[in-house]
C-alpha positions as CSV (number, residue, x, y, z in Angstrom):
1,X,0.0,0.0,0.0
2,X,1.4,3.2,-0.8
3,X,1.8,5.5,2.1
4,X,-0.2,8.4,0.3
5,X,-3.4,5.8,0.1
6,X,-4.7,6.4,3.9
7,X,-4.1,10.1,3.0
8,X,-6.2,9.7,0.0
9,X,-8.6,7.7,1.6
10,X,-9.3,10.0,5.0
11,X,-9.7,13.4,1.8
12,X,-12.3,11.4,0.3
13,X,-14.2,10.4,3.1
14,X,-14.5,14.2,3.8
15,X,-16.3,14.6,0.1
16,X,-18.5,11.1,1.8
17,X,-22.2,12.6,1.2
18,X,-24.0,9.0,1.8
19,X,-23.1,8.6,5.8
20,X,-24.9,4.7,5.4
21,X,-21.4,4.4,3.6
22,X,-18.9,5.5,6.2
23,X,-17.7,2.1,7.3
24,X,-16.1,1.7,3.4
25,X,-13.5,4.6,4.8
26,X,-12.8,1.6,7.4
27,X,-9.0,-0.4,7.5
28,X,-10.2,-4.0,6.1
29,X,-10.6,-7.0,7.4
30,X,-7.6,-9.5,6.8
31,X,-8.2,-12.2,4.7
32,X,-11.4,-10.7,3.0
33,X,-12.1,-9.2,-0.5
34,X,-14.7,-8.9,-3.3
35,X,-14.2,-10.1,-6.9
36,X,-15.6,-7.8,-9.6
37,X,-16.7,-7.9,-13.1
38,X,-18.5,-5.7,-15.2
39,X,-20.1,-5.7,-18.7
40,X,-20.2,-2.5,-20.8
41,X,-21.7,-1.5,-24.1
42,X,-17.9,-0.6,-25.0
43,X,-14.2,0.0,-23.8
44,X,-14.8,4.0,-23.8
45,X,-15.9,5.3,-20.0
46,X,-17.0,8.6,-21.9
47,X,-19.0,7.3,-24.6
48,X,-20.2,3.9,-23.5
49,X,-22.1,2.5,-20.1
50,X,-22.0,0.1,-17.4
51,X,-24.4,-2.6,-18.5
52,X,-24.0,-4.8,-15.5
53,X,-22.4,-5.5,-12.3
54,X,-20.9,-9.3,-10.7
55,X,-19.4,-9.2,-6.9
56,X,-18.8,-12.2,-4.7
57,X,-16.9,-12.2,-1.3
58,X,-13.7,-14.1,-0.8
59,X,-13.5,-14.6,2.7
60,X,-9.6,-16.5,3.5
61,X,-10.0,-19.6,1.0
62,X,-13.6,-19.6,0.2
63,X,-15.5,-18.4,-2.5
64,X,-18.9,-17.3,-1.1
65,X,-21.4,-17.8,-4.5
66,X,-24.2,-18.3,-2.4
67,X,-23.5,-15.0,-1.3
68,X,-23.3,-12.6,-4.8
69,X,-24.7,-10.4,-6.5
70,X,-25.5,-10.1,-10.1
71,X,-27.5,-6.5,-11.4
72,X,-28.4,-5.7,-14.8
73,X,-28.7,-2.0,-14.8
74,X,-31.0,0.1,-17.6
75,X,-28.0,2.1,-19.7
76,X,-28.9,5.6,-21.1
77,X,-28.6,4.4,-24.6
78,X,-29.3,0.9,-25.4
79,X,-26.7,-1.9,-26.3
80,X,-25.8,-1.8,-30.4
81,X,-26.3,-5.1,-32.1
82,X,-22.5,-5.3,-32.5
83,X,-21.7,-5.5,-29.0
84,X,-24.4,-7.8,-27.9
85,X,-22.6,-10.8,-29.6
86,X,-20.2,-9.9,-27.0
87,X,-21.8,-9.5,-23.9
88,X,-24.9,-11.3,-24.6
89,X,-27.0,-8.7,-23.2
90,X,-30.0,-7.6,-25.3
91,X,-32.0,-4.2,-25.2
92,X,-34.7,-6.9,-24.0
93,X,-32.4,-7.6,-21.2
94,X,-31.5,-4.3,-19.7
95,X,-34.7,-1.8,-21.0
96,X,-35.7,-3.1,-17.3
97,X,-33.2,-3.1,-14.9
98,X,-32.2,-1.1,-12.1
99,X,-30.8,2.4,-12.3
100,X,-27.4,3.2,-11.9
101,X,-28.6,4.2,-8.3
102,X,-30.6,1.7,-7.5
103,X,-27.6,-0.7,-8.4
104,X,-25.2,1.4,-6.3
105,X,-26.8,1.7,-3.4
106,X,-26.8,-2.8,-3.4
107,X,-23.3,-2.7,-4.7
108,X,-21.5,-0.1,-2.4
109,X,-22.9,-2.0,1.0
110,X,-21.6,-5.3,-0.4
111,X,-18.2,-4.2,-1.4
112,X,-18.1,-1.9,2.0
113,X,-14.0,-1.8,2.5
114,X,-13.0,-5.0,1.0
115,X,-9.9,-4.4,-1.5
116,X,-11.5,-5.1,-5.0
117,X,-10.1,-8.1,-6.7
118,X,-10.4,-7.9,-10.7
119,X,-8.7,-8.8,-14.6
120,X,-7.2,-5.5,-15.6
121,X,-10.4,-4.1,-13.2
122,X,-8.7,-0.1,-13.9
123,X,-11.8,-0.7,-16.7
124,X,-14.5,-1.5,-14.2
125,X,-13.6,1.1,-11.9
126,X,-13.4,3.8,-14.8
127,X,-16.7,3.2,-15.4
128,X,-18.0,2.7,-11.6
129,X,-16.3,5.7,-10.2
130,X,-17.7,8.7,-12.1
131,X,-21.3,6.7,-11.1
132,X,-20.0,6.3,-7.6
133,X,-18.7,9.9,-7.4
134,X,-22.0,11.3,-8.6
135,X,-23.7,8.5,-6.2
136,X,-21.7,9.8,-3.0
137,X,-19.9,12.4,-3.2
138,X,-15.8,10.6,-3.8
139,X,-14.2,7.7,-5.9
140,X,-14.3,4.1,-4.4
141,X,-12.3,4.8,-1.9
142,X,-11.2,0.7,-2.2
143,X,-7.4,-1.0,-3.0
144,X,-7.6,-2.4,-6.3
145,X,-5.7,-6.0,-7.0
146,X,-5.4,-6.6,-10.3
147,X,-5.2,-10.5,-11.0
148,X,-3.6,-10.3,-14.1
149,X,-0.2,-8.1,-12.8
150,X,0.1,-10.8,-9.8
151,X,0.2,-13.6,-12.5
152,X,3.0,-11.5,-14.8
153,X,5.1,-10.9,-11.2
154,X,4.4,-14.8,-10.4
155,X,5.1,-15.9,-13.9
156,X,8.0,-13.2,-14.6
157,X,6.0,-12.4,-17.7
158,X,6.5,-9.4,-19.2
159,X,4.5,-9.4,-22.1
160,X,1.2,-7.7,-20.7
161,X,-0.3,-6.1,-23.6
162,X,0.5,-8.5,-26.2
163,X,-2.5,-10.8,-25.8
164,X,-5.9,-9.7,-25.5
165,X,-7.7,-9.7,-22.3
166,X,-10.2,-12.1,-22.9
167,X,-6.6,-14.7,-24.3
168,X,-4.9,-13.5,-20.8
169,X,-7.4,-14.2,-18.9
170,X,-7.8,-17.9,-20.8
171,X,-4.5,-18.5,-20.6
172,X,-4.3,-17.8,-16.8
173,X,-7.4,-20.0,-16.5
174,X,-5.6,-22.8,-18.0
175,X,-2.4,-22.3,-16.4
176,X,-4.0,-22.9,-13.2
177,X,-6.7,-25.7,-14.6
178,X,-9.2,-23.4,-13.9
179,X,-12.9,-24.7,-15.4
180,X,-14.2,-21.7,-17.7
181,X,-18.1,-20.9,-17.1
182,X,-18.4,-19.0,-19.9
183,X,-16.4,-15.7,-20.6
184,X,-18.5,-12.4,-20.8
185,X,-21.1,-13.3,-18.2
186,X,-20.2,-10.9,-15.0
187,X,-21.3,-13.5,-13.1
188,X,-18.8,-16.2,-14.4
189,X,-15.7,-13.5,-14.7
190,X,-16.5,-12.9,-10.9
191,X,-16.1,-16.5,-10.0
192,X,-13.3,-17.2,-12.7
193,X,-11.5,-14.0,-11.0
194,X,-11.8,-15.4,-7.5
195,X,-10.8,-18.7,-8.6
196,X,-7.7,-17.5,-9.9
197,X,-7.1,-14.9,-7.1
198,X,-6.7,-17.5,-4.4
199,X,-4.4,-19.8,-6.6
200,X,-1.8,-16.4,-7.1
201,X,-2.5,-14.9,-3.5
């Protein structure tokens, strides 16, 4: 952790305008963390929008999916046909799920202060925090772990950007004989994350 993080954190728990969400501004428990996934209608936080939202607890070595969440959340424009080959997600689908708030205000108390466990999740939370900001007031105020750069410092790869995500992710899957449930589902990333997490932590 870098020492300017608790400064960071204790700023943006002065900007907190939800008090329900103090106890995210809270030092973490050991041993427990949240796995995240999202699906968007693109890669571009400025032009594109969450579409939904995995999270499942990781408390020590176990996996708690009895005790996730999965939210499909209404976007302001509805997905394009191109991208719904990708995350499976038809207008259909999301023309009737929750708000961004609605899904926030489930989301938030379930990650609380657990450190956020993701692949390359810098994506997820540049499309969570400007929703969170206008939500509460200040960024996730959560450490992110990034599943893929413990893998590259386990495995002394160095090659990060040469495969794709979705490849990386397969190939980190199979390094650690880790059963695929079916990539693009938030849901399965969640669990695939997890998975992986615990075999690198």
């Amino acid at each position: 952790m870098s020492w300017l993080q608790p400064l960071t954190c204790a700023w943006q728990k002065t900007q907190l305008q939800r008090p329900e969400l103090a106890s995210m501004f809270s030092k973490p428990m050991a041993e427990q963390w949240v796995a995240i996934d999202c699906e968007m209608t693109g890669l571009n936080p400025k032009k594109h929008h969450l579409l939904s939202v995995a999270a499942i607890h990781i408390n020590a070595n176990l996996i708690e999916t009895g005790h996730g969440m999965h939210v499909v959340c209404k976007p302001p424009v509805m997905p394009d046909r191109d991208t719904i080959v990708i995350h499976g997600l038809r207008t259909a689908d999301v023309e009737h799920g929750m708000s961004y708030d609605e899904m926030l205000a489930l989301l938030l108390p379930f990650i609380d202060n657990r450190p956020i466990v993701g692949f390359c999740p810098q994506l997820d939370m540049a499309f969570l925090n400007p929703l969170a900001k206008r939500y509460m007031g200040t960024h996730l105020p959560n450490s992110v772990i990034d599943i893929r750069a413990l893998y590259n410092r386990r495995t002394g790869n160095r090659t990060e950007g040469v495969l794709s995500q979705s490849q990386q992710l397969n190939h980190i899957l199979a390094h650690y004989d880790i059963p695929e449930l079916g990539a693009h589902d938030a849901y399965n990333d969640a669990i695939m994350t997890a998975m992986a997490f615990l075999h690198m932590r």
